[in-house]
C-alpha positions as CSV (number, residue, x, y, z in Angstrom):
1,X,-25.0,3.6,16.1
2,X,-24.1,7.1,14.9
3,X,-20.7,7.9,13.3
4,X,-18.3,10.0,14.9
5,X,-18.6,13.4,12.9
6,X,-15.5,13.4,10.3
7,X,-15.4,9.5,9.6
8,X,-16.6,8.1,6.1
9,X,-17.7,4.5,6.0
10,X,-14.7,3.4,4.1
11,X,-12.7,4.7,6.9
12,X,-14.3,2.4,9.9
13,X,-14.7,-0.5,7.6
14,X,-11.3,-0.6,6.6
15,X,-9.6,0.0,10.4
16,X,-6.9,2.0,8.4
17,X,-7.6,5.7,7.4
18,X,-7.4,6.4,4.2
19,X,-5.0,9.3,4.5
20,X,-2.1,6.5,5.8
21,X,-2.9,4.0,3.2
22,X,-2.0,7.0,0.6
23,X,0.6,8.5,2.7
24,X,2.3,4.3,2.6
25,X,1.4,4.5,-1.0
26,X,3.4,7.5,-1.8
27,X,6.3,6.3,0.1
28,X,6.6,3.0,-1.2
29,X,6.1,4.2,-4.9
30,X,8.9,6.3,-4.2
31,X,11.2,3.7,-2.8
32,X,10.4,2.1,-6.0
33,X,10.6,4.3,-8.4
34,X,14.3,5.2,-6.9
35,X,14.7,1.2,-6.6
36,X,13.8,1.0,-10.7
37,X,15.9,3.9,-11.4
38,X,19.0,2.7,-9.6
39,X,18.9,-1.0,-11.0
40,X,18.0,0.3,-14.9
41,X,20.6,2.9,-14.8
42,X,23.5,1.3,-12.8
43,X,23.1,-1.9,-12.4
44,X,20.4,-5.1,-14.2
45,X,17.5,-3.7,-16.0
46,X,15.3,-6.6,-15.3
47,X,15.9,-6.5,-11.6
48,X,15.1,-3.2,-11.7
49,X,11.5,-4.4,-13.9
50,X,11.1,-7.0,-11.2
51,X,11.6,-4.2,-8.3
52,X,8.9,-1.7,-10.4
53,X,6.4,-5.1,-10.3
54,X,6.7,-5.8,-6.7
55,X,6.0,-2.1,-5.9
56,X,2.7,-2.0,-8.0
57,X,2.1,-5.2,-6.3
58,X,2.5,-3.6,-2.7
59,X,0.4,-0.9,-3.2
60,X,-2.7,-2.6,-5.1
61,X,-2.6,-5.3,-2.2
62,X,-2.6,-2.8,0.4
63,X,-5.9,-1.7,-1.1
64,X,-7.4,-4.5,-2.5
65,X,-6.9,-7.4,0.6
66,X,-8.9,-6.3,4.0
67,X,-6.8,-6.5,7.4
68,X,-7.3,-9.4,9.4
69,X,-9.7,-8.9,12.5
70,X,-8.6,-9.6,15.8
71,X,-11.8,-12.1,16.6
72,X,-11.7,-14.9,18.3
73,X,-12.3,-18.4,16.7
74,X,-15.6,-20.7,17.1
């Protein structure tokens, strides 16, 4: 079956293009960084160590775990 022209493999493996996954990646290290910032400067530093965590946690599992398919079970 030929690819549409365009279309990597990585992109119709994954279901998600790969300009979205890095587009959500920016975002959320943004809200992060801001979320780190905020709790170090104002408020408990290791909340705000916690919050940088769970962002690098976001993003590697948003490219590490595949999406779940929509097949039926046997």
């Amino acid at each position: 079956m030929k690819r549409p022209p365009g279309r990597s493999r990585l992109i119709k493996e994954t279901g998600v293009p790969t300009t979205i996954k890095l587009t959500l990646s920016l975002i959320v290290a943004l809200v992060g960084l801001g979320a780190y910032l905020l709790e170090t400067k104002l408020g408990d530093p290791t909340i705000g160590i916690i919050a940088g965590l769970l962002t690098a946690f976001m993003i590697l599992s948003m490219w590490i775990f595949p999406e779940t398919s929509k097949k039926k079970a046997q």
